[in-house]
C-alpha positions in Angstrom: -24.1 -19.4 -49.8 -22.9 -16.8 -52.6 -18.7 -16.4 -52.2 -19.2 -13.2 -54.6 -21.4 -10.4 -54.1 -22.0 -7.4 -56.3 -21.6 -4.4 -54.3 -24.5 -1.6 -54.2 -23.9 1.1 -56.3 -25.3 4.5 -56.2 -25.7 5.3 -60.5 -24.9 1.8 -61.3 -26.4 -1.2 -59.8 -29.6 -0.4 -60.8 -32.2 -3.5 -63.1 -30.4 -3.0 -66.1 -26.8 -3.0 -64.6 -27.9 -6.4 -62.3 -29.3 -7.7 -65.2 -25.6 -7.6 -67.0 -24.1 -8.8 -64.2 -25.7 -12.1 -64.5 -25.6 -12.6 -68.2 -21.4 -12.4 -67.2 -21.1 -14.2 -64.0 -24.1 -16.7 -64.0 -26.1 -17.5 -60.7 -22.3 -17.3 -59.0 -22.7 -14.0 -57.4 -25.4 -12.4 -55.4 -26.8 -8.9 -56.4 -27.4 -6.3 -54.2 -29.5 -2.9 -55.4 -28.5 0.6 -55.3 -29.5 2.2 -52.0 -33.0 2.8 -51.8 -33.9 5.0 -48.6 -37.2 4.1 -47.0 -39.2 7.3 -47.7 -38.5 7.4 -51.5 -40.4 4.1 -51.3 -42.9 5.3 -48.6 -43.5 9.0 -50.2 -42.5 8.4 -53.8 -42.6 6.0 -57.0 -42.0 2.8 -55.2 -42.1 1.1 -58.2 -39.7 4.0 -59.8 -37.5 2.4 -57.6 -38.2 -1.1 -57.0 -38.9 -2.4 -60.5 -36.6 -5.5 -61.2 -35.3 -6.6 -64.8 -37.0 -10.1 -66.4 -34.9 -13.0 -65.4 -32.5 -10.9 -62.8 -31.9 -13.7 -60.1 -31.2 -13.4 -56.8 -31.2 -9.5 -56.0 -30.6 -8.1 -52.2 -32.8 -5.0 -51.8 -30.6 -2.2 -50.0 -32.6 0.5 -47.9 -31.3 3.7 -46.0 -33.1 4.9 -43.3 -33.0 4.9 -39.4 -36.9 6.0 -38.7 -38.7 2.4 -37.9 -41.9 3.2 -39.1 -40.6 4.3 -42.2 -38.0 1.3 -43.2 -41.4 -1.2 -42.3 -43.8 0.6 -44.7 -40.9 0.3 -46.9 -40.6 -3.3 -46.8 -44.2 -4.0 -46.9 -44.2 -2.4 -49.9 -41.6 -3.8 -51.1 -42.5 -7.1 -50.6 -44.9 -6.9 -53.7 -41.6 -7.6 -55.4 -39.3 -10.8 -55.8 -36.6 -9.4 -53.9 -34.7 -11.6 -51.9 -33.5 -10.4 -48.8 -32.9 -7.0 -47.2 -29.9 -5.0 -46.6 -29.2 -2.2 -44.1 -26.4 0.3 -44.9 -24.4 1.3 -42.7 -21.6 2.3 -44.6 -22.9 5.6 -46.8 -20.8 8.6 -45.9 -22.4 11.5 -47.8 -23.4 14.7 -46.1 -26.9 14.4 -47.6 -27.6 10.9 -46.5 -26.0 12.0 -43.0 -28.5 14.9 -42.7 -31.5 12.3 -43.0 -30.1 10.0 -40.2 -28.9 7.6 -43.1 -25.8 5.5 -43.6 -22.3 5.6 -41.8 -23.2 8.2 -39.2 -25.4 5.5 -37.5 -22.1 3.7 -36.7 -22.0 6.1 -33.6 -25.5 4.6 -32.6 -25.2 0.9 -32.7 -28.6 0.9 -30.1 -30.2 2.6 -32.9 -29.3 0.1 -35.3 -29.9 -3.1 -33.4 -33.4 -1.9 -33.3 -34.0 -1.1 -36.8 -32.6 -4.2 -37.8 -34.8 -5.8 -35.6 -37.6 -3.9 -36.6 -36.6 -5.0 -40.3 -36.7 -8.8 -38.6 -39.7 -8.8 -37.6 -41.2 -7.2 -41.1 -40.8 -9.9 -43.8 -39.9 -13.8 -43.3 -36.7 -13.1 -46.2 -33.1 -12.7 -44.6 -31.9 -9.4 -43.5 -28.3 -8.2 -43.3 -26.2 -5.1 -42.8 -23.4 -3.4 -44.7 -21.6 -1.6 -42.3 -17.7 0.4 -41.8 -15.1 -0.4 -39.8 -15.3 2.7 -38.1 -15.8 6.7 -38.5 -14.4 9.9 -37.8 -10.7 8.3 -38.2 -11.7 6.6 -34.9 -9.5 3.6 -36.3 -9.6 0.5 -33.4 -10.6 -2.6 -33.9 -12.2 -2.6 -30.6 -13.9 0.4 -31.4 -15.1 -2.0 -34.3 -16.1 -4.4 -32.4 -18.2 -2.4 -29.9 -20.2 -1.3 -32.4 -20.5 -4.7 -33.5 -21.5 -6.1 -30.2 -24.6 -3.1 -29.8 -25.9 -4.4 -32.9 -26.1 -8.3 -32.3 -28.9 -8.3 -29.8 -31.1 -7.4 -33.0 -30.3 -11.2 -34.2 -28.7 -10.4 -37.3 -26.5 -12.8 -38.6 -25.3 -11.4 -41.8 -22.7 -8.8 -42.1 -20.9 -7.5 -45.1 -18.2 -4.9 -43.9 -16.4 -2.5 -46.2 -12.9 -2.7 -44.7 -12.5 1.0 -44.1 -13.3 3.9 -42.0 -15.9 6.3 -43.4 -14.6 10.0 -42.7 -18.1 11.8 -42.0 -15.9 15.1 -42.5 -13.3 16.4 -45.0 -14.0 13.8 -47.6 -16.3 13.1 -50.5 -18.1 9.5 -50.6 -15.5 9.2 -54.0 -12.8 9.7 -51.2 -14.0 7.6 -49.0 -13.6 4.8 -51.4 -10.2 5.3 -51.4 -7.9 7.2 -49.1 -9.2 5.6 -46.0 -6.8 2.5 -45.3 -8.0 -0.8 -46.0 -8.3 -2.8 -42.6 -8.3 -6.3 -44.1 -7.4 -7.4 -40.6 -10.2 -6.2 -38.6 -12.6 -7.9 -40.6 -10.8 -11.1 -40.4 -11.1 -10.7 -36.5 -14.5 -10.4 -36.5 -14.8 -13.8 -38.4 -13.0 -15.5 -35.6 -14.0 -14.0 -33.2 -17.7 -14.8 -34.1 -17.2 -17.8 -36.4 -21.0 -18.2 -36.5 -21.5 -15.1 -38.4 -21.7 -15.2 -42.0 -18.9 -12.0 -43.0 -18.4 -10.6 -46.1 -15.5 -8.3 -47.2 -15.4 -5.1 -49.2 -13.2 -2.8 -50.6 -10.2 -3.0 -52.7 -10.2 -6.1 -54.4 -9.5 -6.2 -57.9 -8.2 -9.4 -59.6 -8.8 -13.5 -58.6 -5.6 -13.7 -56.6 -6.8 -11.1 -53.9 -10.2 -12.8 -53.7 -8.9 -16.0 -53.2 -6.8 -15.0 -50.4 -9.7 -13.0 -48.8 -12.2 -16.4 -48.8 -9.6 -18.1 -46.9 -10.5 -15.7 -44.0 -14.3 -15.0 -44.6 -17.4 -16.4 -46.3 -17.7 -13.7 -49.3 -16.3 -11.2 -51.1 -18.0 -8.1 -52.6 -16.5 -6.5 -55.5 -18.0 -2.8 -55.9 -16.0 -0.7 -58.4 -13.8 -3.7 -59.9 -17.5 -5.0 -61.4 -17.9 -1.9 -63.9 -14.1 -1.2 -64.5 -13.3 -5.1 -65.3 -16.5 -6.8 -66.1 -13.8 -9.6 -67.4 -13.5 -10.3 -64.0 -17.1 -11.0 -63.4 -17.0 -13.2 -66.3 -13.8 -14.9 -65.6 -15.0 -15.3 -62.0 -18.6 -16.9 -62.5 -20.3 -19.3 -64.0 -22.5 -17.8 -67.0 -22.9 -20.5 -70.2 -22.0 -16.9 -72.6 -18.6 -16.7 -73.5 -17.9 -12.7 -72.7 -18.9 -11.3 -76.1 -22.4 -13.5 -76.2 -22.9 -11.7 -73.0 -22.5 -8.3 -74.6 -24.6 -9.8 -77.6 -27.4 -10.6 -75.3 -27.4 -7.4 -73.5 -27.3 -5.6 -76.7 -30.8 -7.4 -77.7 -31.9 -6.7 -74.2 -31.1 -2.9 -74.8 -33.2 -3.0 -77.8 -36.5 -4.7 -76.1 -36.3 -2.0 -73.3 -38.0 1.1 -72.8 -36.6 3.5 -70.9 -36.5 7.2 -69.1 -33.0 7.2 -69.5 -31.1 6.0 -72.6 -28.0 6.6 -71.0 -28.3 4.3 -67.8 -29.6 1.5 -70.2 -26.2 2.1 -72.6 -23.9 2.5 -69.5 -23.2 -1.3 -68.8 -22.3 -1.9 -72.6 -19.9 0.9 -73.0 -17.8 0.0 -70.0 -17.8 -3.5 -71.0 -16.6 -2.5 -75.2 -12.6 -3.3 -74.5 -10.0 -5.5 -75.5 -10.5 -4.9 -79.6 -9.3 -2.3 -82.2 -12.3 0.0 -82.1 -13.0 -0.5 -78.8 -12.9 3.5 -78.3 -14.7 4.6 -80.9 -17.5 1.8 -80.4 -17.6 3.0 -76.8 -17.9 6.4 -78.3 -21.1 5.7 -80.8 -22.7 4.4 -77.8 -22.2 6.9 -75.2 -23.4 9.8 -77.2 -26.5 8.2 -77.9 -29.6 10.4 -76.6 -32.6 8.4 -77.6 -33.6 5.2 -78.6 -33.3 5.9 -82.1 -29.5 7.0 -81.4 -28.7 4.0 -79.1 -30.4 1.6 -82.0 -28.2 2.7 -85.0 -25.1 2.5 -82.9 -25.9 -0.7 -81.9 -26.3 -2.0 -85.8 -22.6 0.0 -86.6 -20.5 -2.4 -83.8 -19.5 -4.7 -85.4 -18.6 -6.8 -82.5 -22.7 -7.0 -81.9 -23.8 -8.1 -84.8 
């Protein structure tokens, strides 16, 4: 049982990010993958999307998709890889993803979900869970919660990881739906005892140890989401890697230099957030970001000085 999660992350949980993520916080936190949806894995470059980094640990495989054919190709296929679980979302609020039948718009059809999970269930022998809201549409109740809750539970499913807000299908951006939604701590700790045998974990808004610490006295987990990229000290501070923080950021550095890439800048990304907390910070941060091609990305590697 993980207590810490890594949220999935459209642009940023990706192999390389993961990868990071345990060089700073050990085998103490369980990864999840950016959203995959099940035809990109059915229709295009499964592997484009499935490939995992050498050495990443225990990774949860998020898909989006509501068509049951489609999300059990996509696990068949993706069980050529050493995922280790499966993860529904629930909780996406973008108008594309809504338009495909995807994400937080299939909290108004919990029969719908209870069966794709199910479906899911009864496709690989590794655990499945679900990422869900706490409601939609400003339809803010905890016993509108909880209905949904109680369609889905015939599918068996006993893991769910809920992000603590409602997702506004309407009138706000998935960025604003990070934020100006209120957080509804309480609802999530209702669930928990009201159905002590499920295995809850929180999301949204937590930022520092204190926070987490009061959260776990309520539910199994936490998942930290944006708090991973804008404080990876917090990651460090919180696991239990053998690195200190900048032998992380050495080792990801010769990581960076052993990988081939498409993109130079999703390979650089987890680096330059992570190059704080020194004069020169800024400008290393700088040297990095602007690098274009491996070339670029190699020679501002050799001029931090922090790296070498």
């Amino acid at each position: 049982m993980y207590q810490y999660h890594i949220a999935p992350m459209m642009g940023w949980t990706d192999r390389h990010f993961r990868y990071f993520m345990r060089l700073l916080g050990g085998d103490a936190f369980l990864m999840f993958s950016e959203m995959v949806t099940s035809n990109a894995i059915v229709f295009g470059d499964a592997h484009q999307y499935l490939e995992m980094a050498p050495d990443e640990g225990v990774c949860i495989l998020q898909l989006g998709g509501s068509d049951i054919p489609s999300i059990q190709k996509a696990i068949q296929i993706a069980e050529k890889y050493p995922y280790s679980g499966y993860n529904l979302n629930v909780g996406c609020p973008s108008d594309r993803v809504q338009n495909a039948k995807i994400g937080a718009c299939l909290m108004a059809e919990g029969v719908l979900v209870r069966d794709v999970l199910k479906a899911m269930m009864d496709s690989t022998d590794k655990p499945v869970s679900i990422k869900t809201r706490v409601g939609i549409d400003g339809v803010d109740s905890y016993e509108y919660f909880k209905q949904f809750v109680d369609e889905v539970l015939p599918s068996g499913c006993q893991s769910w990881i809920v992000h603590a807000r409602d997702a506004w299908l309407k009138g706000l951006s998935p960025k604003q739906n990070r934020s100006i939604p209120p957080l509804r701590y309480e609802y999530v700790y209702q669930l928990k005892k009201d159905y002590p045998h499920l295995d809850i974990a929180i999301n949204g808004g937590f930022v520092d140890k204190e926070s987490i610490k009061e959260a776990l006295l309520h539910v199994d987990a936490v998942m930290l989401g944006r708090a991973a990229y804008q404080n990876p000290r917090l990651i460090h501070a919180l696991g239990n890697s053998q690195l200190s923080y900048i032998e992380a950021l050495k080792a990801y550095a010769n990581y960076m230099r052993a990988t081939d890439v498409r993109s130079i800048l999703r390979l650089a990304q987890p680096l330059v957030v992570s190059l704080t907390g020194y004069h020169g910070a800024k400008q290393d941060r700088a040297k990095l970001a602007q690098a274009r091609t491996k070339d670029a990305m190699l020679k501002a590697l050799d001029e931090i000085e922090l790296l070498k």
